[in-house]
C-alpha positions in Angstrom: 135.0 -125.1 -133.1 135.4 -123.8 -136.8 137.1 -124.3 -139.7 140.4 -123.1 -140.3 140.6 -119.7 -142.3 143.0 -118.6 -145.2 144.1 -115.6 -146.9 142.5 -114.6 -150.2 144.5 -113.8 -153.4 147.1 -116.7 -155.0 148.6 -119.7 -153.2 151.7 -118.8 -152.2 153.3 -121.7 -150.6 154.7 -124.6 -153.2 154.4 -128.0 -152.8 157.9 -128.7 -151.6 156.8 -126.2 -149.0 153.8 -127.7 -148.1 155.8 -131.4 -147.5 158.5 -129.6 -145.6 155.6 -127.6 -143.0 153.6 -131.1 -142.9 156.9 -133.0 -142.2 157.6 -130.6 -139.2 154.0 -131.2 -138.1 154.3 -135.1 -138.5 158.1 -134.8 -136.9 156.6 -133.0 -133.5 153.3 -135.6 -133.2 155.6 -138.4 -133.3 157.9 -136.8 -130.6 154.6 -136.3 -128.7 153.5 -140.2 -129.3 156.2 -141.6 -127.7 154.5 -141.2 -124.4 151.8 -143.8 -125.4 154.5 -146.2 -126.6 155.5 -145.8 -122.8 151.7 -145.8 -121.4 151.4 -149.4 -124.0 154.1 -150.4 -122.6 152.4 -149.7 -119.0 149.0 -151.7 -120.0 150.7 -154.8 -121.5 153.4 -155.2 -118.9 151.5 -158.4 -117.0 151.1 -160.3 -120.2 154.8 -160.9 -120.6 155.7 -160.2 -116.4 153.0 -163.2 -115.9 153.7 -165.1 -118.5 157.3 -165.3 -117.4 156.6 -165.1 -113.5 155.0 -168.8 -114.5 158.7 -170.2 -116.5 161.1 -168.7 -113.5 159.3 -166.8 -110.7 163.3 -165.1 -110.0 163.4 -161.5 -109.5 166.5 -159.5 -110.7 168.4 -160.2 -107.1 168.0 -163.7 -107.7 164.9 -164.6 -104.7 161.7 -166.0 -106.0 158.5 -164.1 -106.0 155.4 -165.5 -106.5 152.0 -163.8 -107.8 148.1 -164.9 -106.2 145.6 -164.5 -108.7 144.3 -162.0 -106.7 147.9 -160.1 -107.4 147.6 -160.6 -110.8 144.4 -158.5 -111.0 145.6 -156.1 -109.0 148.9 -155.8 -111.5 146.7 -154.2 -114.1 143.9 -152.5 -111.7 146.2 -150.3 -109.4 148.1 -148.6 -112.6 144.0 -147.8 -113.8 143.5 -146.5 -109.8 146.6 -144.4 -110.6 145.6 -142.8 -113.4 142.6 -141.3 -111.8 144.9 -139.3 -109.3 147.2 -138.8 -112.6 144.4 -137.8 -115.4 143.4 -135.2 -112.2 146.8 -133.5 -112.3 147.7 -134.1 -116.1 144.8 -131.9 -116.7 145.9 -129.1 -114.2 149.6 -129.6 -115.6 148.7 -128.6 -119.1 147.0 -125.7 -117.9 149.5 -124.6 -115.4 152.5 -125.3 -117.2 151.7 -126.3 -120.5 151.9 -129.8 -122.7 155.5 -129.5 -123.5 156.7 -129.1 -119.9 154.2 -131.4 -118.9 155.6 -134.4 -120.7 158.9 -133.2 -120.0 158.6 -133.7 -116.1 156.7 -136.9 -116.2 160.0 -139.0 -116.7 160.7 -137.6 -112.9 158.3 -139.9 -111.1 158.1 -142.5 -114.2 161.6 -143.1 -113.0 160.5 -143.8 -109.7 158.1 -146.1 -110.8 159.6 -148.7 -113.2 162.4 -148.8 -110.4 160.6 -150.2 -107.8 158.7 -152.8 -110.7 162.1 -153.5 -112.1 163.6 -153.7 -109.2 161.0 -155.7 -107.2 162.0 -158.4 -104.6 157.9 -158.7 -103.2 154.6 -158.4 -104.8 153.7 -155.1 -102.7 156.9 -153.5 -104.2 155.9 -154.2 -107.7 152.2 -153.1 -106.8 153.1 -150.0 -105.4 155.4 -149.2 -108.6 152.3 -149.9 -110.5 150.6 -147.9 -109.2 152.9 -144.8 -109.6 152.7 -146.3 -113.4 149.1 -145.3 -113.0 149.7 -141.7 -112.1 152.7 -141.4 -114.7 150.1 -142.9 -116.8 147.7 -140.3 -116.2 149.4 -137.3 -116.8 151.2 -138.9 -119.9 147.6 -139.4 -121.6 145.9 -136.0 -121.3 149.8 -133.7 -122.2 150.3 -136.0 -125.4 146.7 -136.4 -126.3 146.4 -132.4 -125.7 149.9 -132.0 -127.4 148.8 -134.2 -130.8 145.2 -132.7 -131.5 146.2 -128.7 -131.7 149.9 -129.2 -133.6 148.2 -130.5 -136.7 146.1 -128.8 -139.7 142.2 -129.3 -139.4 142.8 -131.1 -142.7 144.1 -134.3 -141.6 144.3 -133.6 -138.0 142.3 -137.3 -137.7 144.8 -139.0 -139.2 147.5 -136.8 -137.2 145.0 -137.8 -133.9 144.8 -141.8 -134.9 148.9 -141.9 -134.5 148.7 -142.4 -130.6 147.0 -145.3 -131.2 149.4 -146.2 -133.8 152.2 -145.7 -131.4 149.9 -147.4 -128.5 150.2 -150.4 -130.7 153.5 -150.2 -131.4 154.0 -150.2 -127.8 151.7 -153.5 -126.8 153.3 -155.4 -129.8 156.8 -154.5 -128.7 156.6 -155.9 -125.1 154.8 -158.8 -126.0 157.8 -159.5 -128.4 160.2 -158.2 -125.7 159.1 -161.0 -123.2 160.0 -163.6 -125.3 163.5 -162.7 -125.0 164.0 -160.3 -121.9 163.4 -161.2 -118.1 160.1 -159.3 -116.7 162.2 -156.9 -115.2 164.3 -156.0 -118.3 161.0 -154.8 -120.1 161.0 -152.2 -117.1 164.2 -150.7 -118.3 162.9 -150.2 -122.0 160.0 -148.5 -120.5 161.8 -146.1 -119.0 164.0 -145.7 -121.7 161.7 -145.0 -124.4 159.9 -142.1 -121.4 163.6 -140.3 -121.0 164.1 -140.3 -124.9 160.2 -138.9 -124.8 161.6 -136.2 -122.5 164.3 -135.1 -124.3 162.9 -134.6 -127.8 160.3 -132.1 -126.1 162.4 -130.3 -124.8 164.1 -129.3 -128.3 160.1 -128.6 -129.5 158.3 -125.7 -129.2 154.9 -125.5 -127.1 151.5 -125.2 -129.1 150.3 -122.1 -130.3 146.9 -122.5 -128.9 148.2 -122.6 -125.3 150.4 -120.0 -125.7 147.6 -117.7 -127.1 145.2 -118.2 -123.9 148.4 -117.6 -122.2 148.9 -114.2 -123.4 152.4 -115.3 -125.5 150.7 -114.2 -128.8 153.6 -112.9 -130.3 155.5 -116.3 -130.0 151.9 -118.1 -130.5 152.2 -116.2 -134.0 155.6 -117.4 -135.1 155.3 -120.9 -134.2 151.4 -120.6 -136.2 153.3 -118.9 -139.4 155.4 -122.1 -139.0 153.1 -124.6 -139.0 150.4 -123.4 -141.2 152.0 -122.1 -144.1 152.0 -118.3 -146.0 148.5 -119.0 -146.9 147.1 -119.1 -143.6 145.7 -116.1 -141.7 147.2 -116.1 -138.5 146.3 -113.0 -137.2 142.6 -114.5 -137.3 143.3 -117.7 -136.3 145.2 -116.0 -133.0 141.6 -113.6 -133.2 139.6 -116.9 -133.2 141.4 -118.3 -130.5 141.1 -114.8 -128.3 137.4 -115.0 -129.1 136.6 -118.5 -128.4 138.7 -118.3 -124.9 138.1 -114.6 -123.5 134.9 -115.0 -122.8 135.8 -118.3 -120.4 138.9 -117.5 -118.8 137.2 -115.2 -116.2 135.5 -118.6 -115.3 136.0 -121.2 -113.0 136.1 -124.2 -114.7 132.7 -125.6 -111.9 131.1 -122.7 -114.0 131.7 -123.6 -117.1 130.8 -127.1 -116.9 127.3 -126.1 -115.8 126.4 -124.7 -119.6 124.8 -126.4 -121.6 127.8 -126.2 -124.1 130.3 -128.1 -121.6 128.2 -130.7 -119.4 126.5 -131.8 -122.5 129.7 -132.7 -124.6 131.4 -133.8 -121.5 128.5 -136.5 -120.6 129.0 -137.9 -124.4 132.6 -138.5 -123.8 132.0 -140.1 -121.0 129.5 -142.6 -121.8 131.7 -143.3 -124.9 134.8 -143.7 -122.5 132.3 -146.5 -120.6 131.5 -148.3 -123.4 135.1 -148.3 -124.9 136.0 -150.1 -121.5 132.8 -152.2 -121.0 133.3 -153.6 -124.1 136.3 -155.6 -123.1 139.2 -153.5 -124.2 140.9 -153.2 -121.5 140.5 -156.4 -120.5 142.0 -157.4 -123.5 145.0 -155.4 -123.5 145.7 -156.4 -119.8 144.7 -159.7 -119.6 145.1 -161.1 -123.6 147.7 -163.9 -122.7 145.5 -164.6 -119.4 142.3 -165.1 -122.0 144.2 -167.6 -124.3 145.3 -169.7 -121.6 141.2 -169.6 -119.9 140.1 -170.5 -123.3 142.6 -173.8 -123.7 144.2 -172.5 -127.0 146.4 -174.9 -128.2 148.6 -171.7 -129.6 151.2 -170.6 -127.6 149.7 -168.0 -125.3 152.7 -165.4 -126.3 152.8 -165.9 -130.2 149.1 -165.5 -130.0 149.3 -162.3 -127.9 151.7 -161.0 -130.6 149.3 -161.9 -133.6 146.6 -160.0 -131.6 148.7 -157.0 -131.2 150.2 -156.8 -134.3 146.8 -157.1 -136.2 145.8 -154.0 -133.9 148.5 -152.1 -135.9 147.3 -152.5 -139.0 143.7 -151.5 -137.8 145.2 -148.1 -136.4 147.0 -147.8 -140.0 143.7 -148.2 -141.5 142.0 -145.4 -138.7 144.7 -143.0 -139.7 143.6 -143.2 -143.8 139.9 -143.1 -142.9 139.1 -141.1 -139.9 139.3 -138.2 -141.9 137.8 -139.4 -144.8 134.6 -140.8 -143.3 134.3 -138.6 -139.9 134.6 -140.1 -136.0 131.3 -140.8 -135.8 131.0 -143.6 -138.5 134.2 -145.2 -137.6 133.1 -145.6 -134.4 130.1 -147.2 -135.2 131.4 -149.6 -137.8 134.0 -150.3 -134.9 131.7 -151.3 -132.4 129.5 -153.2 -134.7 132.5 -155.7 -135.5 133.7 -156.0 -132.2 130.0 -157.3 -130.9 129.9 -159.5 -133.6 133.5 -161.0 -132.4 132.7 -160.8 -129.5 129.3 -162.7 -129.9 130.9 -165.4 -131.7 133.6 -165.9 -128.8 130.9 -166.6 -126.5 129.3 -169.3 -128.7 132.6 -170.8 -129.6 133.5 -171.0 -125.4 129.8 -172.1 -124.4 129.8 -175.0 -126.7 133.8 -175.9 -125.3 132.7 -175.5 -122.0 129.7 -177.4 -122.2 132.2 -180.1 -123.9 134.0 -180.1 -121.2 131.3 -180.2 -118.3 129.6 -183.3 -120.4 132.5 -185.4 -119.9 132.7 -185.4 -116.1 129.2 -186.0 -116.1 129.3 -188.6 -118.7 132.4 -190.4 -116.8 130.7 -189.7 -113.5 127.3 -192.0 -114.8 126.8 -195.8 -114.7 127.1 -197.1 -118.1 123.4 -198.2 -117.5 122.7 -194.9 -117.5 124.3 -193.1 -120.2 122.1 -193.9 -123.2 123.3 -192.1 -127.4 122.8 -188.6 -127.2 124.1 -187.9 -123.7 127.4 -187.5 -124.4 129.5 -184.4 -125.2 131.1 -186.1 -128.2 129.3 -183.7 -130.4 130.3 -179.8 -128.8 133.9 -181.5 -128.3 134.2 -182.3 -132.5 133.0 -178.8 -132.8 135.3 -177.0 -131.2 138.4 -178.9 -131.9 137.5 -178.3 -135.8 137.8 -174.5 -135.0 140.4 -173.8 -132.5 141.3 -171.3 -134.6 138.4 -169.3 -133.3 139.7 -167.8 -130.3 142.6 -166.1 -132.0 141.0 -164.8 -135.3 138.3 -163.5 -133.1 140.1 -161.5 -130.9 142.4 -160.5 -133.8 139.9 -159.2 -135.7 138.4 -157.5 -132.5 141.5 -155.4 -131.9 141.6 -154.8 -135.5 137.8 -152.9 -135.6 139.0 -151.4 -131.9 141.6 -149.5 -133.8 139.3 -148.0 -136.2 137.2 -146.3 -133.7 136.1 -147.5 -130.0 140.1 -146.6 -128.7 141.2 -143.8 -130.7 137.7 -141.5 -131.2 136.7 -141.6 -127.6 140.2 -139.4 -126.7 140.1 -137.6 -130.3 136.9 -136.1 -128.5 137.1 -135.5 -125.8 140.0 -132.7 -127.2 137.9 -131.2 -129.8 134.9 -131.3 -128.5 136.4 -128.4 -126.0 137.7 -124.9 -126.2 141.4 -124.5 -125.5 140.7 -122.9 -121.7 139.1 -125.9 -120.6 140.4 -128.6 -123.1 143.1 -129.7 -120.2 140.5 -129.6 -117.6 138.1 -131.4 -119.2 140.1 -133.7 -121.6 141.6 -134.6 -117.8 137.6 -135.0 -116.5 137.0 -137.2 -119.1 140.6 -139.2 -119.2 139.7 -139.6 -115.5 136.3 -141.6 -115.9 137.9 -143.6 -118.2 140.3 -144.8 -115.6 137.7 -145.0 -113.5 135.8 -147.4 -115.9 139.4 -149.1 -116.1 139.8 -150.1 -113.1 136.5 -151.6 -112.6 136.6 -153.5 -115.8 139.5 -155.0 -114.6 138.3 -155.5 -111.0 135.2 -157.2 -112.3 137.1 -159.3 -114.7 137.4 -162.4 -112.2 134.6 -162.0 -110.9 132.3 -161.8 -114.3 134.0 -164.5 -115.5 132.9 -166.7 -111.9 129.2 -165.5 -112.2 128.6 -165.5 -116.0 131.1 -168.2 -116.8 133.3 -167.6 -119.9 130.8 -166.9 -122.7 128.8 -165.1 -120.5 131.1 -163.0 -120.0 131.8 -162.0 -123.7 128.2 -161.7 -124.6 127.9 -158.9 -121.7 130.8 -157.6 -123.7 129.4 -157.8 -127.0 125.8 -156.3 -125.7 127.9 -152.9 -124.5 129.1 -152.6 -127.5 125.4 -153.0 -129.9 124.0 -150.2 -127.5 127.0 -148.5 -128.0 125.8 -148.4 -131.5 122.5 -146.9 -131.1 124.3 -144.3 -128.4 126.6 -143.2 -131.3 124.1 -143.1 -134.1 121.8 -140.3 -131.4 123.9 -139.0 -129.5 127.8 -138.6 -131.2 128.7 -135.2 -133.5 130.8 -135.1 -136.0 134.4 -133.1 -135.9 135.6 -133.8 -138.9 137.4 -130.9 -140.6 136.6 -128.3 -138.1 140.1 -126.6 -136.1 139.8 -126.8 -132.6 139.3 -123.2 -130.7 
């Protein structure tokens, strides 16, 4: 990884120019993070499909269907077992074919798969659909992920990298909205939608540079370069760099190279930061969020408070954008995961006195009045936690808000520049695929965490992850900031 080069002598790009090249750069990311609106769109699915199952359990034909808790789980669990299949073959995609194509293709099987949700009439034909989801999921991930870090200059690539998030958001906030007003199986259409539109606006962009130069296409990888960098960058040493950093590797099978030093090394810090992303609740939370208000007896409507959660979450990945650049991945992250165990933390009090509450009535009722004597009543805990009701919303709220500044969007920022441009797809796919590994047993363990440890419990297992999570980052995470990726 080094720093990108320019030639010497006077600038000769002006700074219309320079807005026009960055615009293009900013146009062809956005294209790109479209397929996370679609993978958002993915995660929260069971919020508002739930949420609405509960209202009118009617599928589009008109017959009821009906969802065990057990279904429920699976709902957000099978499209995590997907994507390990999916990350598998997104990674061998973008090497094969290329990110372009790869997004491209992946509305071919997406459409497969929000049919049979949409189009559900039983809870195995909606779970198998999720499941495709899962793969779609997959591939969708590593191609846009791969796609956003090596369009963009070094210079504000973080920002540039922050946007899938952004568009992640954008995605979790819209369905949430969209199941206020649209049948479960309505929001499967608008999935699919927003994929096909994906699709097509790739297919009018050109592929990166960086793949085309491992590729041997270095004439083409030198025109699309001279447009995206500018008259003042050197692109015959930029293509050099790339040769340099690459040759060396693409003799190599890919089992090789992840026995140096150089490979396994950043590979096992992605991962481990990919574990504590996910055990530290966030996936729960973006599965499950409408699922946790109605556990934790909010008096706000379950949906409007989903919303509130989601929305905040935008403004924390407008916030990541301005400063991931400015104060480096590894400080974000840390700062991110120090918020969310305080929330997180507090959560667990807030429930463990409201379940306590709760518990001390029965036993209070249950009792002889000859033997419940002043101080053995619940009274107390059940003042307390009327007074701040509030709690469980501004807590998650502001969760999701220090989330977005570093615990979702640095774990895949790295796990693309930590890696050469031979192996990024391969192991960016590696690494995407212990994540959904760690997915789907988050979600697995969900219920039965939350039997065994009890609500609070629960969240302070949570909120632990995420303080050693701290002292991981501060030893073990390296800065990327400003360096271009080989």
């Amino acid at each position: 990884m080094t720093s990108e080069v320019s030639k010497g002598g006077p600038l000769l790009e002006t700074p219309a120019e320079k807005r026009r090249r960055i615009s293009t750069q900013v146009l062809m990311v956005l294209a790109a993070c479209l397929g996370h609106s679609v993978i958002a769109i993915v995660a929260a699915f069971p919020n508002p499909a739930i949420s609405d199952l509960r209202k009118d359990n009617s599928t589009i034909f008109g017959t009821a269907m009906a969802l065990t808790t057990a279904q429920m789980d699976l709902m957000g669990s099978l499209v995590c077992a997907g994507t390990i299949p999916g990350t598998w073959l997104g990674g061998w995609m973008v090497g094969a074919i290329g990110r372009r194509k790869s997004l491209m293709l992946i509305v071919v099987p997406f459409t497969l798969a929000w049919g049979l949700v949409g189009m559900a009439i039983n809870p195995p034909m909606m779970l198998v659909g999720r499941f495709i989801s899962g793969i779609c999921y997959g591939v969708t991930t590593v191609a846009a992920s791969t796609y956003v870090i090596e369009i963009p200059d070094a210079s504000f690539r973080g920002a540039m990298a922050a946007l899938p998030t952004l568009f992640f958001g954008l995605g979790l906030v819209a369905t949430v909205t969209a199941g206020m007003f649209l049948r479960w199986y309505a929001i499967a259409l608008v999935g699919y939608a927003v994929m096909a539109l994906c699709s097509v606006l790739m297919f009018f962009l050109p592929e990166t540079p960086a793949y085309l130069a491992v590729t041997g296409d270095k004439t083409k990888a030198g025109r699309i370069l001279e447009r995206l960098r500018g008259p003042d960058f050197d692109v015959d040493q930029e293509l050099k760099t790339l040769r340099e950093c690459n040759e060396t590797k693409a003799d190599q099978t890919f089992v090789r190279q992840l026995l140096k030093p150089e490979m396994y090394r950043p590979l096992i810090v992605c991962i481990v930061l990919f574990f504590i992303q996910n055990f530290s609740g966030l996936t729960v939370m973006y599965y499950n969020t409408t699922r946790i208000f109605h556990a934790a007896g909010s008096t706000i409507d379950e949906d409007v408070a989903t919303i509130y959660v989601f929305f905040v979450k935008l403004l924390g990945t407008i916030i990541a954008c301005l400063f991931l650049d400015r104060i480096g991945r590894r400080v974000c992250m840390i700062l991110s995961l120090l918020i969310m165990g305080v929330c997180l933390v507090i959560m667990g009090v807030y429930l463990n006195l409201k379940e306590g509450a709760i518990i001390g009535f029965e036993v209070h009722d249950a009792l002889p009045a000859a033997n419940q004597t002043l101080g053995e009543n619940p009274l107390e805990d059940e003042v307390v936690t009327r007074s701040h009701e509030y709690l469980p919303l501004l807590c998650l709220m502001v969760y999701m808000f220090a989330s977005c500044i570093g615990a979702h969007p640095v774990p895949w920022i790295l796990s693309t520049e930590y890696f050469p441009t031979t192996t990024r797809g391969q192991a960016s796919g590696l690494c995407a695929m212990a994540c959904s590994l760690f997915n789907f047993a988050a979600l697995q363990l969900f219920s039965p965490m939350l039997e065994a440890l009890s609500q609070a419990g629960l969240y302070w297992a949570y909120g632990a992850v995420s303080f050693l999570g701290v002292l991981f980052c501060l030893v073990c995470v390296k800065e990327t900031k400003g360096k271009s990726v080989g």
